[in-house]
Residue, then its C-alpha position, 0 to 999 in steps of 0.5 A: x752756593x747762596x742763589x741771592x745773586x739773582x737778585x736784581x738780574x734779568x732772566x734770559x734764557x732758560x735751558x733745561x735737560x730731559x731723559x727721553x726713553x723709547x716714546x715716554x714723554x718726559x715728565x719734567x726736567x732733570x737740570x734747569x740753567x737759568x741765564x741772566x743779564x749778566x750771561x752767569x748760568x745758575x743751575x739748578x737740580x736735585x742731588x743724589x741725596x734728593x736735596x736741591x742744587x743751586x750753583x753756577x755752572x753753563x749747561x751740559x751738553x745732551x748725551x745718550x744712555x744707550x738702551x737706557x735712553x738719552x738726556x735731551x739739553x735744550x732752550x725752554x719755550x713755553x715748557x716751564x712755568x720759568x717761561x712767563x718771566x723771560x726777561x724779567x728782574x729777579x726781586x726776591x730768592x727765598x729757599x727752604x731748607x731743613x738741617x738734616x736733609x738741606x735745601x728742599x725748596x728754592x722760590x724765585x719771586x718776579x713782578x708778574x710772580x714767583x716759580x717755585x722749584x722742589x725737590x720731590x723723590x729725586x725729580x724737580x718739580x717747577x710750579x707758578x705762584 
């Protein structure tokens, strides 16, 4: 799915899923949704094959992995660099990709900035621009 159907909406909410195990504090987030004004989910994740995901899709809910864990699913506050940008329009969707291995890269551009989502090794990474 193309991701430039946030162009022009509002950012609302942002929910995000972690894997909390024993007293391990999280490193960052598994899935990303964002909710928009048009209360339309983009959620955002790396694959299996460590490519980025972006597709519509409401969140999850939380589930536990027994002795492995389980995956908290939440409203995000301040954990995210998303959260400087709640309820501001979506100017711009840029992504970066490569033939072989897919979308690596997706930046969501705001007045205030842009937040850059990657995939790394498997894990989704998020930083402010």
């Amino acid at each position: 799915m193309r991701p430039d159907h946030l162009v022009g909406r509002r950012v609302e909410r942002v929910v995000g899923s972690w894997h909390l195990y024993g007293s391990d504090v999280p490193s960052g987030p598994l899935d990303v949704w964002l909710i928009d004004s048009e209360a339309v989910a983009t959620h955002i994740t790396t694959g299996s094959d460590w490519c980025l995901i972006v597709e519509t899709s409401d969140p999850i809910e939380g589930y536990d992995m027994a002795e492995s864990g389980r995956v908290v699913v939440a409203p995000i506050g301040g954990e995210t660099p998303f959260a400087g940008h709640l309820g501001e329009t979506v100017l711009a969707v840029g992504e970066e990709s490569d033939p072989d291995s897919g979308r690596l890269a997706l930046e969501i551009t705001f007045d205030s900035g842009s937040v850059r989502c990657e995939t790394w090794s498997g894990d989704l990474p998020l930083s402010s621009k």
